[in-house]
N, C-alpha and C positions, 0 to 999 in steps of 0.2 A: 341414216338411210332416207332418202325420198321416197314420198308418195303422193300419185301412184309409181310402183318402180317405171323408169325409163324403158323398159323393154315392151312395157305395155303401152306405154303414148306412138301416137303418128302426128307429127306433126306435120305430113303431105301434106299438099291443100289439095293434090290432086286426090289424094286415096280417100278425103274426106266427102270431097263432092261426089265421088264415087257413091258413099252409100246413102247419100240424101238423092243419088238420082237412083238408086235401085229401090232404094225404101222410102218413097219421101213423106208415108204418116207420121208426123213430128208430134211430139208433145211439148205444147206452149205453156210456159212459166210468166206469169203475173204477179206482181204481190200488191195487193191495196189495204191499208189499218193491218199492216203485218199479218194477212191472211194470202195465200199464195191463192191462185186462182190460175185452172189447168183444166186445158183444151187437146183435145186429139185433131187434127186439121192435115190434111196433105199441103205441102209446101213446094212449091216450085222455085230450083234456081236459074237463075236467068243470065244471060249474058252480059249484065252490066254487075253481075258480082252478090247479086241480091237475090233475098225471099220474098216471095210472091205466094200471099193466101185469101182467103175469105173467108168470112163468120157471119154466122147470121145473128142480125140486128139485136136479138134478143138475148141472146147469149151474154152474161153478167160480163163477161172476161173483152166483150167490143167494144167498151170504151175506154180502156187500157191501150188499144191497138192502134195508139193515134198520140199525136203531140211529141212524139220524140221521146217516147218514155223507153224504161228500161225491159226488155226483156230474154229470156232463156228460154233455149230449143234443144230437145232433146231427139235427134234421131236413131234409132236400134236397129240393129242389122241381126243377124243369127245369134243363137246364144244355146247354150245346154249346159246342162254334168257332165263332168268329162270324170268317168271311175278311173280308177287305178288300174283295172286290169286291161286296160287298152296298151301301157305303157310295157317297152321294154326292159324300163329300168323299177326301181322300189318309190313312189310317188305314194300322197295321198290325194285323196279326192278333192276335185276343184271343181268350178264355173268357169267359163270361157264366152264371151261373148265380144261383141264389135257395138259399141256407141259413138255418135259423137254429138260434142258439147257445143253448144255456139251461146254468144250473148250478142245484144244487138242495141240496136232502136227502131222503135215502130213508127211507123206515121200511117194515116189513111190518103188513101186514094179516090177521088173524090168524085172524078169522071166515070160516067153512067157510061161511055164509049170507051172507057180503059178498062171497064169491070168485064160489060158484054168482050171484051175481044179478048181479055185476061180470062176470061171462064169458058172462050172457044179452045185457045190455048193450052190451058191446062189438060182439057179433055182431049187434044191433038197430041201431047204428052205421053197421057197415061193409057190412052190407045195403041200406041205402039208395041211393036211395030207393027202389028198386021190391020189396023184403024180399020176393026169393022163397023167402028158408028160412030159419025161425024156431025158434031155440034152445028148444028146449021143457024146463021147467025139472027133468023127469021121466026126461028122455033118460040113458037106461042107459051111456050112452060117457061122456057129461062126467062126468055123478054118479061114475064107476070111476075119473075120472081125479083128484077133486078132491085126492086124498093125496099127489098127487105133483106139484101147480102150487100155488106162491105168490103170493100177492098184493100189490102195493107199491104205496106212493102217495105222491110224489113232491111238494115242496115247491118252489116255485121260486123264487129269490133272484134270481139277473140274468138278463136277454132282451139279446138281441142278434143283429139281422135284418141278413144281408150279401146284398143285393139288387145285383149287379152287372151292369147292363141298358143299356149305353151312356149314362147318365141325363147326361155331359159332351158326347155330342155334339149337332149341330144335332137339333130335331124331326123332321125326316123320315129321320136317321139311325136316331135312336132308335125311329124304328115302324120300319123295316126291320128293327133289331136283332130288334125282338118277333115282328116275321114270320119272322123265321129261324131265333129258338128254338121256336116252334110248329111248324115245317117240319120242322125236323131230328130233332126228338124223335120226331113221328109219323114219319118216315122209315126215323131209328135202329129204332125198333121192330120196324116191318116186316122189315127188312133183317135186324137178329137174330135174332128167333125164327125166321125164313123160312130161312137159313142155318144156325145152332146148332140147331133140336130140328124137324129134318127129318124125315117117319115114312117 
């Protein structure tokens, strides 16, 4: 038997991009003297096929981010416990979540005019759609900060989407499943911040 089973991968590239443009905080994989070295960074994909990010200068893990070396991106989409008594049928408890795996090569980018309009970009991006506040390319904060963010852009060699959403059990298990990761997630939410960052 394979793993993971077959019913849990996607190999779309479309369903993949899918969740790197709804969730594009990635977690970046490094390894230097076989110590892994792991960054949280938003990632943008671009129309030539490629990741698009920044780190700042100081950050251990930015000098990895450069020379064509190897690295691993992890994107997560929704996730929860999915109980048993959601099901129709006699199940035991499981995890259900949506990832996907990429490996690549990194290089930097080196232009101060590719960074500046790569980080208007980005924010033209992640403001949508309703872009109530727009990177203005004049803006005295970014312009101060350009000497200490780098810019990388990321090569990708293999996709690999671990979509694990009941897809083995009957159909009406499987939309319960999806009703219960849409439930839980809005749920989890409320429940955390309402508890964790009380004023």
């Amino acid at each position: 038997m394979s793993y993971p089973p077959k019913h849990h991968q996607d190999n779309d590239i479309s369903h993949l991009i899918e969740v790197i443009k709804t969730y594009p905080l990635a977690t970046l994989i490094s390894v230097k003297d076989n110590t892994p070295l792991i960054t949280h960074l938003p990632l943008i994909y671009n129309e030539s096929g490629k990741l698009i990010g920044h780190i700042d200068m100081n950050n251990p893990q930015a000098e990895l981010l450069k020379n064509g070396n190897d690295i691993t991106i992890i994107f997560s989409g929704p996730q929860c416990y999915i109980s048993p008594s959601i099901y129709t049928t006699k199940q035991l408890p499981t995890w259900n979540y949506i990832k996907v795996h990429l490996k690549g090569k990194v290089k930097t980018i080196e232009s101060k005019d590719a960074l500046k309009q790569s980080l208007i970009t980005m924010t033209e991006f992640l403001e949508a759609p309703d872009h109530k506040y727009v990177l203005d390319p004049d803006n005295k904060s970014m312009n101060g900060y350009l000497n200490y963010i780098e810019m990388f852009e990321i090569s990708i060699d293999s996709w690999e989407g671990k979509f694990k959403l009941s897809q083995d059990k009957k159909p009406e298990d499987i939309e319960n499943a999806r009703a219960e990761l849409v439930r839980a997630n809005q749920e989890s939410i409320e429940t955390f911040l309402g508890s964790c960052f009380e004023v």
